[in-house]
C-alpha positions in Angstrom: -16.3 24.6 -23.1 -15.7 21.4 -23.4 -18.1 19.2 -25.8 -17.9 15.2 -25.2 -19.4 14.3 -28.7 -17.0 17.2 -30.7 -14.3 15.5 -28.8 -14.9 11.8 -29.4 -14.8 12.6 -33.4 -11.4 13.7 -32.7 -9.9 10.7 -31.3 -7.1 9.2 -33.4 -7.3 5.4 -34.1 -3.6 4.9 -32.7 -2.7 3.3 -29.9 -2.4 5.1 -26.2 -3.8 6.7 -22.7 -7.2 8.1 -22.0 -7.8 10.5 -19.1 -10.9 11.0 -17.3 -11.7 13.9 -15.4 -14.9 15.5 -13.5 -15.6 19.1 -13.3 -13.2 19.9 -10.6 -10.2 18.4 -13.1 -9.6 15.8 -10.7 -8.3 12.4 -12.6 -11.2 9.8 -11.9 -10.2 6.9 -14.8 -6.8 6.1 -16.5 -6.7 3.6 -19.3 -4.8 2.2 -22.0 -6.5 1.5 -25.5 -5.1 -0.3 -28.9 -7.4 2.2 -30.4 -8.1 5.1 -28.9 -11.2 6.2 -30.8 -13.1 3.1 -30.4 -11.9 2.2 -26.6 -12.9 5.7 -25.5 -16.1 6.1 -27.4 -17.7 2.9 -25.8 -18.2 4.9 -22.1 -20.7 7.0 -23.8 -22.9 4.9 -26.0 -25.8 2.6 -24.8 -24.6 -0.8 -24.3 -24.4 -2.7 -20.9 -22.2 -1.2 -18.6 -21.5 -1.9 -15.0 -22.9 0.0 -12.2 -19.3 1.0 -11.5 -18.7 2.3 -15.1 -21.7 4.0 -15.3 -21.1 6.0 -12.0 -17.9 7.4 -13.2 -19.6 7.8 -17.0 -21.9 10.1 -14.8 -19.4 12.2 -13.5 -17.0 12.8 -16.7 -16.6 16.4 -17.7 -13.9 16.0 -19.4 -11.2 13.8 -21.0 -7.4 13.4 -22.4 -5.8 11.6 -24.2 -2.1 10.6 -25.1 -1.1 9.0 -28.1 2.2 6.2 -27.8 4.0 4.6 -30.7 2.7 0.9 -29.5 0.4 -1.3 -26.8 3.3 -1.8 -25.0 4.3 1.8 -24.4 0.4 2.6 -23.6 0.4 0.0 -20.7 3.7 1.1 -19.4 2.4 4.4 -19.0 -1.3 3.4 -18.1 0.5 2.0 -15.1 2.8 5.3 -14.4 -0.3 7.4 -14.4 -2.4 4.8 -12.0 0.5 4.9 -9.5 0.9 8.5 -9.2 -2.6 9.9 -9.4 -4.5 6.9 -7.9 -7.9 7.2 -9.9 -11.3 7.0 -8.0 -12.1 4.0 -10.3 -9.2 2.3 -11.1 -8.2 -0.7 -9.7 -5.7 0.2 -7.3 -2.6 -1.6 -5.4 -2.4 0.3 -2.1 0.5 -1.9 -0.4 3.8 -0.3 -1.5 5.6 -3.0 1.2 9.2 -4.6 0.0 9.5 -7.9 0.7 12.2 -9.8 2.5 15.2 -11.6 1.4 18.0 -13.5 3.1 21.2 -12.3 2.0 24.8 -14.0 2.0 27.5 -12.1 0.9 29.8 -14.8 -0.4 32.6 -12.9 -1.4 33.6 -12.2 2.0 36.0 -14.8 3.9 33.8 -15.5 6.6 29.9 -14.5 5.5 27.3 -14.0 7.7 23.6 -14.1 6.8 20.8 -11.1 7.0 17.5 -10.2 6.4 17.4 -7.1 3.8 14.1 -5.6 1.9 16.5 -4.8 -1.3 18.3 -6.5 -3.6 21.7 -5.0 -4.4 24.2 -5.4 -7.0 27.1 -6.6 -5.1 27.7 -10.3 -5.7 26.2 -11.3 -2.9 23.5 -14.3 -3.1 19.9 -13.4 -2.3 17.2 -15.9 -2.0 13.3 -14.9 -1.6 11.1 -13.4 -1.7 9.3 -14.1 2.0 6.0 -13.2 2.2 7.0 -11.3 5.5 9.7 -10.6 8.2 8.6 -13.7 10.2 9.2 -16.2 7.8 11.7 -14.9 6.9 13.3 -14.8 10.2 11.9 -18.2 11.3 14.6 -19.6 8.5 17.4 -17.3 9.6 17.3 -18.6 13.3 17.1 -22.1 12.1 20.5 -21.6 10.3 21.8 -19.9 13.4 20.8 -22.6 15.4 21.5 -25.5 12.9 25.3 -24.0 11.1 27.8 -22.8 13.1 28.3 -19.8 11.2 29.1 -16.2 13.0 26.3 -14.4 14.4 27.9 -10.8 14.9 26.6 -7.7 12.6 30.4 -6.4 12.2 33.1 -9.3 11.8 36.3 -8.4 13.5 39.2 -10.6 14.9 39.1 -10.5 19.0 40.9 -11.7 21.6 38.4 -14.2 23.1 35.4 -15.9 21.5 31.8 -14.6 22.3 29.0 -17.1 24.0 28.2 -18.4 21.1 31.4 -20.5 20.3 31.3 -21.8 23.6 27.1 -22.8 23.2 28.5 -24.6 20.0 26.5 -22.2 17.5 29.9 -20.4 16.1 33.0 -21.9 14.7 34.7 -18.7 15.9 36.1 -17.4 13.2 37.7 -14.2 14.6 39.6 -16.6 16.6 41.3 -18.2 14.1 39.4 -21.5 15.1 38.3 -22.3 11.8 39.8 -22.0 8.1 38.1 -20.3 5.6 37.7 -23.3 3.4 36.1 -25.0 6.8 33.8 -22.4 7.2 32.7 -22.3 3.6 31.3 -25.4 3.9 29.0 -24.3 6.2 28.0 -21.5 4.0 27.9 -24.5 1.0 25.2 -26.2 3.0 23.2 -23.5 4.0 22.9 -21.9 0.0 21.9 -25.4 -0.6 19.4 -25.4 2.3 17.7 -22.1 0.7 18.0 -23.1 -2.9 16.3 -25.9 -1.9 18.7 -28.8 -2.8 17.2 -31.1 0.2 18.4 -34.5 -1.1 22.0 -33.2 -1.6 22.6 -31.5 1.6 21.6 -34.9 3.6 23.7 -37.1 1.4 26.7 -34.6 2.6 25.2 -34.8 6.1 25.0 -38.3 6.4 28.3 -38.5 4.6 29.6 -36.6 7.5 27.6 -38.7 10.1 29.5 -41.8 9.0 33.3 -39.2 9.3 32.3 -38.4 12.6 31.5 -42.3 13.6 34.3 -44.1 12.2 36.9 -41.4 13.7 34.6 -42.1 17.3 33.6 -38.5 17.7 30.2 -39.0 18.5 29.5 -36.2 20.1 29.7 -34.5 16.3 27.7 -37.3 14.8 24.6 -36.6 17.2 25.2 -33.0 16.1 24.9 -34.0 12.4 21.9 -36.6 13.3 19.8 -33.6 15.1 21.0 -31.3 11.9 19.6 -33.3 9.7 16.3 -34.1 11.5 16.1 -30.7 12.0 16.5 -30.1 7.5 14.4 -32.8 7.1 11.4 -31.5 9.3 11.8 -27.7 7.9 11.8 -29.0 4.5 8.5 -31.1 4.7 6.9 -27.6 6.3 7.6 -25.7 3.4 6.7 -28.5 0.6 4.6 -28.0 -1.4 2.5 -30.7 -2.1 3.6 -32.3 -5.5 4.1 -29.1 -7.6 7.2 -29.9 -10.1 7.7 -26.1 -11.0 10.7 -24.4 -9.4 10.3 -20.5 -10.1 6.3 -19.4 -9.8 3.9 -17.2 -8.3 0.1 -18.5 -7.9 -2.3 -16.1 -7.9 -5.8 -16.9 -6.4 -8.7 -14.6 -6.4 -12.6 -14.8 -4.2 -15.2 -12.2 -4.5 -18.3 -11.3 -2.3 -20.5 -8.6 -2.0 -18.4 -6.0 -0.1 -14.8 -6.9 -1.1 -12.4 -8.6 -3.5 -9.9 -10.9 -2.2 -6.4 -11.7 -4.1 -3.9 -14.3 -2.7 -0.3 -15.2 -3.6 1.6 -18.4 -3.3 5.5 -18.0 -3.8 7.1 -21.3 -4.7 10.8 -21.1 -5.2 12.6 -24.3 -6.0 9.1 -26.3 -5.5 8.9 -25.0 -2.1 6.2 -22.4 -0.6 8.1 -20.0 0.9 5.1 -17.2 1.7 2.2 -16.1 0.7 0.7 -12.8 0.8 -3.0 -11.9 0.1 -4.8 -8.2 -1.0 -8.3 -6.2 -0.4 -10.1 -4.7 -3.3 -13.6 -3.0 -1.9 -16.1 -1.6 -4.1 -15.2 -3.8 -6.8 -18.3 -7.1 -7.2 -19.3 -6.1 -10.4 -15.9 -5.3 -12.2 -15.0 -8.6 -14.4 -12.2 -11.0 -12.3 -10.4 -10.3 -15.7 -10.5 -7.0 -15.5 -9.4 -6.9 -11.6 -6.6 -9.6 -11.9 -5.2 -7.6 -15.0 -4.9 -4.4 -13.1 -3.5 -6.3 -10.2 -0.9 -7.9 -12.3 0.5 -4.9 -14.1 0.9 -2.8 -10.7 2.4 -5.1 -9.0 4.6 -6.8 -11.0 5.8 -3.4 -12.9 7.2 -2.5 -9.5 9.0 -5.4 -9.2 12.4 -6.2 -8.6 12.5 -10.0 -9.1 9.8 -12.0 -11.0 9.6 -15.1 -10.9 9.8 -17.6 -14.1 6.0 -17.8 -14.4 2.6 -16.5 -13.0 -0.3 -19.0 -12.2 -3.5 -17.6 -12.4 -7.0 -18.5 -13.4 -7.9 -15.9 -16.4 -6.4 -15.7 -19.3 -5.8 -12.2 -19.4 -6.4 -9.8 -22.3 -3.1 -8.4 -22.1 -1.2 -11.3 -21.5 0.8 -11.0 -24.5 1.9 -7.6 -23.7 2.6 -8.1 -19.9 4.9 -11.2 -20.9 6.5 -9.2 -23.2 7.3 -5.9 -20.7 8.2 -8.5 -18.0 10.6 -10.5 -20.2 12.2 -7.6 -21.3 12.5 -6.2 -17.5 14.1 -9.4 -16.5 16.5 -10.3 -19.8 14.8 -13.8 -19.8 11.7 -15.3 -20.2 9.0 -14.7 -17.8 5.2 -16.5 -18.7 1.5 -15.7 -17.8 0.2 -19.7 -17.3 -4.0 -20.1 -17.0 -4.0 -23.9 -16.2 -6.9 -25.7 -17.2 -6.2 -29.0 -15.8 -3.2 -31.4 -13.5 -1.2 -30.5 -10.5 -1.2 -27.1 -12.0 -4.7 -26.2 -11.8 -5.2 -27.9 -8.5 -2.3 -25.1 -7.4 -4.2 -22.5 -8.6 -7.7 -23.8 -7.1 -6.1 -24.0 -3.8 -5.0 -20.5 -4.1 -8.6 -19.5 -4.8 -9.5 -21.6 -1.6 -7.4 -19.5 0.3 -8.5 -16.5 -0.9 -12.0 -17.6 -0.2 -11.2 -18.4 3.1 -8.8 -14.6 4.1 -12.2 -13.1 2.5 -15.1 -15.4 4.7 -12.3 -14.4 7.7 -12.2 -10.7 7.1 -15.9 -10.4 6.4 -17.0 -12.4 9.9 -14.2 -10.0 12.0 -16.5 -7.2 9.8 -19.8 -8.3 11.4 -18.1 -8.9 14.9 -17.6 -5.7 14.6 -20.6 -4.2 13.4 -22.8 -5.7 15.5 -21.0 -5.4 18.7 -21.2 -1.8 17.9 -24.9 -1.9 17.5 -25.1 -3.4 20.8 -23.0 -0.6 22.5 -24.7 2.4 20.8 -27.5 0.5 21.1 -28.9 0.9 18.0 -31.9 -0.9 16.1 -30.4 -1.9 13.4 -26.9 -2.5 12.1 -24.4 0.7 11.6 -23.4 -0.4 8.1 -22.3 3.8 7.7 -21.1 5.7 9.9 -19.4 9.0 9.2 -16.9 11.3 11.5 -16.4 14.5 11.7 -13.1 17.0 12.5 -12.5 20.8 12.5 -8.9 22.2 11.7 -7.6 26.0 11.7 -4.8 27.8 13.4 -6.5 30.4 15.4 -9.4 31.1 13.1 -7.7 30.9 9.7 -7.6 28.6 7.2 -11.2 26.7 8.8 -11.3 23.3 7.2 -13.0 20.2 8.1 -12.8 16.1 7.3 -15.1 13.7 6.9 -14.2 9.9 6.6 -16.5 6.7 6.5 -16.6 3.8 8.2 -18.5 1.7 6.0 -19.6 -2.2 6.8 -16.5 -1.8 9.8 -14.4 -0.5 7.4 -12.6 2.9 6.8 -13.5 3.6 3.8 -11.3 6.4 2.1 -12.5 6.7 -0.9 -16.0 8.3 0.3 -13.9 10.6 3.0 -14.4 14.3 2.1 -12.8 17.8 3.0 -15.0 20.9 3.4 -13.9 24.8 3.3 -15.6 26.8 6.4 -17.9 29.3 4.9 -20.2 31.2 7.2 -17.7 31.3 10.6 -15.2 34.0 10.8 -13.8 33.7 13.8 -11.8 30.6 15.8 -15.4 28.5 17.2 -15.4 24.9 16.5 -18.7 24.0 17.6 -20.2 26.7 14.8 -17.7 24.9 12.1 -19.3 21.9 13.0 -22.7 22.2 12.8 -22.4 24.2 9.3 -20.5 21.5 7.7 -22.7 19.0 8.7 -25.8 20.7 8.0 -24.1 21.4 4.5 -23.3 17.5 4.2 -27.2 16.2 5.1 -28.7 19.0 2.8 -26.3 16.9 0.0 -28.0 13.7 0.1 -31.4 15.2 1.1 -31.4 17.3 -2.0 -29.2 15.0 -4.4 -29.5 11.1 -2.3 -27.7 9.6 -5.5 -25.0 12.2 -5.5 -21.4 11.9 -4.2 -22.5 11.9 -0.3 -24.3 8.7 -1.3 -27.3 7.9 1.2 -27.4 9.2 4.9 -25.1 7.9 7.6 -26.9 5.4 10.5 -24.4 7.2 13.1 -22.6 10.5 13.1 -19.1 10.4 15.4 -17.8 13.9 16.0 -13.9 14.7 17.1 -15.0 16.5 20.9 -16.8 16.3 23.4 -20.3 17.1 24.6 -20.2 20.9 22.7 -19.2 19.2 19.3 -22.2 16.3 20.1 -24.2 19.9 20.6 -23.6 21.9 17.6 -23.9 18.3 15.2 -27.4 17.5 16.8 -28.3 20.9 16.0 -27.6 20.2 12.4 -29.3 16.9 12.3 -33.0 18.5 14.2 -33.0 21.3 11.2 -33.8 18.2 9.1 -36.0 16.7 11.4 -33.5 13.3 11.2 -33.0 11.2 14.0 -29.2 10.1 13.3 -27.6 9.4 17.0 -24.6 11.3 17.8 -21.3 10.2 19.6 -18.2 12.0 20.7 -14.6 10.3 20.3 -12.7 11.7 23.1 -9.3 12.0 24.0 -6.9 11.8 26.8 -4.1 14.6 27.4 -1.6 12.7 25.8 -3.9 13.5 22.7 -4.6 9.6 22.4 -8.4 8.3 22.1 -9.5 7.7 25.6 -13.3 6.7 25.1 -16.8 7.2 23.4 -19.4 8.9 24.8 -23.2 9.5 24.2 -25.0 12.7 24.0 -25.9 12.4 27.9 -22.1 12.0 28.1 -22.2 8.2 29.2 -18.5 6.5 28.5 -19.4 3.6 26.7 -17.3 0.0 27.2 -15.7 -1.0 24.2 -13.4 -4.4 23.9 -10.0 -4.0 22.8 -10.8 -4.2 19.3 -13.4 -1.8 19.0 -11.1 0.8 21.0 -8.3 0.2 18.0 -11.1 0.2 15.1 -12.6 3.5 17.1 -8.9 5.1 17.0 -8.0 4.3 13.9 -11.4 6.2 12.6 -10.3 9.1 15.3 -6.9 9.1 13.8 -8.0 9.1 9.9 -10.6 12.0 10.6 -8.1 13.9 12.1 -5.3 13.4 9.6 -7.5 14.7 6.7 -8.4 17.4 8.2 -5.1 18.8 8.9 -3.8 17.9 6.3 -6.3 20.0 3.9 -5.4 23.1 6.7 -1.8 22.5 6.0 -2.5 22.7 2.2 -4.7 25.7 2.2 -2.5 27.4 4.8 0.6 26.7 2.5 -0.9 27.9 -0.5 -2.0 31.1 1.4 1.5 31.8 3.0 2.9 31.2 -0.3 0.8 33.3 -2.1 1.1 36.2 0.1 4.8 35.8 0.2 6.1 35.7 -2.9 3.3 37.6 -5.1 4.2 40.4 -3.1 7.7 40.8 -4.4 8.2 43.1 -7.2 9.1 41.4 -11.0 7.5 37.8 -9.5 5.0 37.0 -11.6 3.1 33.5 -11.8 5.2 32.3 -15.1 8.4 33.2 -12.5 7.2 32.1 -9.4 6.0 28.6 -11.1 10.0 28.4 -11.9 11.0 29.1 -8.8 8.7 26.6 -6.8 9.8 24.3 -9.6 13.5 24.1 -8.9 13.4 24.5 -5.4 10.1 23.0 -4.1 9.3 25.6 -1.2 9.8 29.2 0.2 11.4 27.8 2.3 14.2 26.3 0.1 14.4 29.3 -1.8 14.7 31.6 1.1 18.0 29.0 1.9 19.3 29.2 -1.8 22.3 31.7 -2.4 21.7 34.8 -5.1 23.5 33.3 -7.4 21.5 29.6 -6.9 18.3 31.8 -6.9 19.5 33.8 -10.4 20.2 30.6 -12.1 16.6 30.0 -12.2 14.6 30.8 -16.0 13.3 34.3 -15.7 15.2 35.1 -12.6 18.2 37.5 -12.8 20.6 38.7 -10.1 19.1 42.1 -9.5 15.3 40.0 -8.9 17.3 37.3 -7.3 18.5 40.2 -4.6 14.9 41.6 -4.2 14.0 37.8 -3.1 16.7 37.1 -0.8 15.9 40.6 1.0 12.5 40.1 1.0 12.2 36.5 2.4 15.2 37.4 4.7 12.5 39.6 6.9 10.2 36.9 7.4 11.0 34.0 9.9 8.2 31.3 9.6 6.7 30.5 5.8 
C-alpha cells in the first residue's frame, strides 16, 4: 500500500516530473520541480492553498516521480506528459488548430500564391501566421485582384488564355505573354506587400505611374493609381497603431468568475496580421502567473514559427527556461518581454482589453442562453446545471451509459462521467436508465462534496417519453423534484426537438437548437465510445486468451507491434513470428485461430 508520508521522505532533491494519481491510477496533476522534494511536499502540509489545489490534494492516492538531469529537461517533459494525458487539473490548451500561411514558391518561373497550414522545407517564402483562413484569404484575393499574377492551381502552357487575362487580372503566362523577369516583378511587389515594405512598393508604384504617363498609356497609369490606393488602404487596416517592433506576439489575459480569457495579437513587420483568443473554465483562483505560464509552454512548444519576442503582462517564473528551450528550437534569439511602461505596455493593455471584452461577450451569449432556457422549461430559477443522460450496448452486452454537464450554458467535459450497467441483464434501456441515474443522485445525496458535485437543476435524457419515465422514477425514490426532458430525434438520427414529460415540443430559437444538439451529440459520443472500449477489450480478451502458448507477457507484445486483432489477424506467419516471445509454430496456432473468426 501506498503511504504518502514514507514516500515524501524519499524524494530526491534533483530536478524533475511529479505525477499525481487518484485511486483509480488515473493522472490528475503533472508538474515540473527544480527540487523535487520540496516542490512535491508543499501539496500536503498546512499552508494556504487554493480551492483548486486543495480539491485535487483531496483526491491523491498516489504519486510518481521522474528524475531529469536539468530544469530544462523537466519542463520539456512536463509539457510532453500534459499533452498526452491531459490532467484534470492542469492547465490545459485544447485547440490543436494550425494556423495559416501564404506561401510563394519562388523558385518556380512563374509562381503562384496559396494558402497552406504547414511550413515546408522547400525554398519557397512563407509569410504568417493568420489568425484564421479568412484573413488570410482576404489578402490572397487582394493580390489576385491587385497583381496580375496566374490564378490556376496547376501551371501549364495552353493554347488560349483563360478569363482572367482577358478581365486584366493575369499576365498570361502559359501564353508566352509575359517574360519571366516581367512577371517577377509582380511577385517582387507582392513579397514586399506581405513583408510589409509599404513605403518601398509605392515609390516603385508611383515610379511606374510616371512610365505609364510619359509613354501616354494611361489606361496602365489608372491601373497603378487604383493599385496603389488599393496598398495604401490595406495597409492602414492592418497598422498597428505606433508599435516599432517587427516580429512579436502580445499576449493579453481577463478573468471572471466562470472563465479565463487569453488573447493574442500577431504583429509581423509592425503590422497586426490576426489575433486569436482562448477559454480556460474552472480556473478564478489559479494565479494569472501560473495560467499564462502553462499557456505559454503548450503552445509555443508545439510551434513551428515563433516569433522574435512574446509580450505579456507577468513576468513568468520560468522565463529563463522558456527563452532558453525556444531559442534553442528556433537557432536565434527568441525573448519573454513584461513591459512596464511606453508604446509597449499600452500594446499589452490593449490586449488585455480585448480579452476583457471576448470574455464580457461570451459570458452575456452564456446568460442569453441560460435564461431563455428558463423561460422555455419554465423553470423558477436559472438552470446553471443541467446533466444528460445516454444508454449504449449492442443487443444487451456491454451496457454502458454517459453523462455530460452543461454547466452556466456550457458543456462542460470535465464533470461528464461514464457508468457500467449493473443490475440489467438483458437489452431494456428504460431499466439502464433509471439505475444509473438513481446511482448518480444517491452520489451527491450521500457524498454532496464528492465528484458528482451538487444536484443538477434539470435532468435531459437521450429518448423519448419511456426514457423521461424510467429517470422520473429515479428522481421520486429520492423524493426530488428535478424536471425531466427528453432530447428527441428525427430519422435521420439528427436532434429534432425537446419535449416535456406530458410530451409537449417545446420552441427553441436557432441557437438553443444548436446548444441543445451539441449537448445531444456529446452525451451520445461518450457513451459509445466507453461501449466501444469495453466491447473491444472483451472481444480481445476472449480472442486471443483463448489461444494456446498466449499468455499476457505475449499478448502485450503482440498488441504492441501491431495495435489490434485485427492487424495481427492481417500480418503474415513470418510478420507474426518476428514478434518477442512468438515463434513460428505459436505464430501458426494464431493465424489458424483468428483465420475462423470474421468480425473482432
Amino acid at each position: 500500500m501506498f503511504n504518502i508520508e514514507e514516500e515524501l521522505k524519499k524524494l530526491p532533491k534533483k530536478p524533475g516530473v511529479y505525477i499525481m494519481k487518484d485511486k483509480n491510477d488515473n493522472i490528475i496533476y503533472v508538474g515540473k520541480a527544480i527540487i523535487l522534494r520540496n516542490r512535491v511536499r508543499q501539496y500536503f502540509r498546512k499552508n494556504n492553498k487554493t480551492k483548486r489545489i486543495q480539491n485535487m490534494v483531496e483526491l491523491i492516492d498516489h504519486f510518481e516521480y521522474i528524475v531529469t538531469d536539468n530544469e530544462a529537461e523537466a519542463l520539456i517533459l512536463e509539457c510532453n506528459l500534459i499533452k498526452e494525458n491531459m490532467p484534470k487539473f492542469n492547465v490545459l490548451l485544447k485547440d490543436d488548430k494550425t494556423y495559416p500561411y501564404i506561401k510563394i514558391d519562388v523558385k518556380k518561373d512563374f509562381p503562384g500564391i496559396y494558402i497552406v497550414r504547414s511550413i515546408l522545407n522547400d525554398g519557397a517564402k512563407y509569410f504568417g501566421p493568420y489568425a484564421n483562413a479568412g484573413s488570410a484569404k482576404e489578402m490572397v484575393d487582394f493580390i489576385k485582384e491587385r497583381f496580375k499574377i496566374r490564378q490556376c492551381k496547376n501551371f501549364k502552357y495552353s493554347d488560349r488564355p483563360c478569363l482572367n487575362y482577358h478581365i486584366h487580372r493575369c499576365l498570361a503566362p502559359c501564353m508566352g505573354y509575359v517574360t519571366k523577369e516581367e512577371y517577377r516583378k509582380q511577385i517582387d511587389q507582392i513579397i514586399m506587400l506581405l513583408e510589409g515594405k509599404i513605403d518601398t512598393i509605392l515609390k516603385t508604384i508611383d515610379s511606374e505611374m510616371k512610365e505609364a504617363s510619359l509613354r501616354q498609356n494611361y489606361e496602365e497609369a489608372a491601373y497603378l493609381r487604383d493599385k496603389k490606393i488599393a496598398i495604401e488602404r490595406i495597409s492602414q487596416k492592418q497598422k498597428v497603431s505606433n508599435l516599432t517592433e517587427n516580429d512579436i506576439d502580445v499576449i493579453g489575459l481577463a478573468k471572471n468568475e466562470i472563465s479565463v480569457c487569453i488573447e493574442i495579437f500577431f504583429v509581423r513587420k509592425s503590422k497586426m496580421i490576426g489575433r486569436e483568443h482562448y477559454f480556460f473554465d474552472d480556473l478564478k483562483d489559479v494565479p494569472n502567473e501560473e495560467i499564462l505560464s502553462s499557456f505559454v509552454k503548450q503552445y509555443y512548444f508545439a510551434k513551428e514559427e515563433i516569433p522574435h519576442k512574446i509580450m505579456l503582462r507577468e513576468e513568468l517564473e520560468d522565463k529563463n527556461i522558456i527563452e532558453e528551450i525556444l531559442s534553442s528550437k528556433m537557432g536565434r534569439k527568441v525573448e519573454l518581454k513584461s513591459p512596464q511602461k511606453g508604446e509597449k505596455l499600452r500594446f499589452v493593455e490593449m490586449a488585455e482589453n480585448n480579452a476583457k471584452v471576448t470574455l464580457e461577450n461570451k459570458s452575456k451569449d452564456k446568460y442569453n442562453a441560460l435564461l431563455e432556457l428558463k423561460e422555455v422549461l419554465k423553470l423558477n430559477k436559472m438552470p446553471r446545471k443541467i446533466e444528460t443522460y445516454d444508454i449504449s450496448n449492442t443487443s444487451g452486452t456491454d451496457m454502458v451509459a454517459g453523462m455530460c454537464v452543461l454547466q452556466d450554458g456550457v458543456i462542460n467535459k470535465r464533470l461528464s462521467k461514464r457508468f457500467k450497467i449493473k443490475t440489467v441483464f438483458s437489452q431494456d434501456d428504460p431499466r439502464c436508465m433509471e439505475e444509473v441515474i438513481t446511482r448518480r443522485l444517491k452520489h451527491s445525496i450521500d457524498n454532496p462534496e464528492g465528484g458528482f458535485g451538487k444536484l443538477p437543476d434539470a435532468i435531459f435524457v437521450d429518448g423519448g417519453i419511456t426514457q423521461e419515465r424510467a429517470a422520473k422514477n429515479a428522481i421520486n425514490k429520492y423524493d426530488l423534484n428535478i424536471p425531466i426532458y427528453g432530447m428527441v430525434k428525427n430519422d435521420k438520427h439528427r436532434t429534432r426537438a425537446l419535449i416535456d414529460e406530458k410530451r409537449n415540443e417545446l420552441p427553441l430559437s436557432e441557437n438553443l437548437m444548436n446548444l441543445i444538439t451539441s449537448f445531444q451529440d456529446e452525451v451520445h459520443n461518450t457513451a459509445i465510445e466507453y461501449h466501444r472500449k469495453l466491447r473491444g477489450k472483451r472481444i480481445t480478451k476472449s480472442i486471443l486468451d483463448e489461444i494456446p502458448g498466449i499468455g499476457p507477457k505475449k499478448k502485450q507484445n503482440l498488441l504492441k507491434e501491431f495495435g489490434s486483432v485485427e492487424k495481427i489477424a492481417a500480418a503474415s506467419i513470418e510478420e507474426i513470428s518476428k514478434v518477442k516471445g512468438i515463434n513460428k509454430e505459436i505464430a501458426q496456432t494464431i493465424k489458424e485461430r483468428l483465420s475462423k473468426i470474421k468480425r473482432y
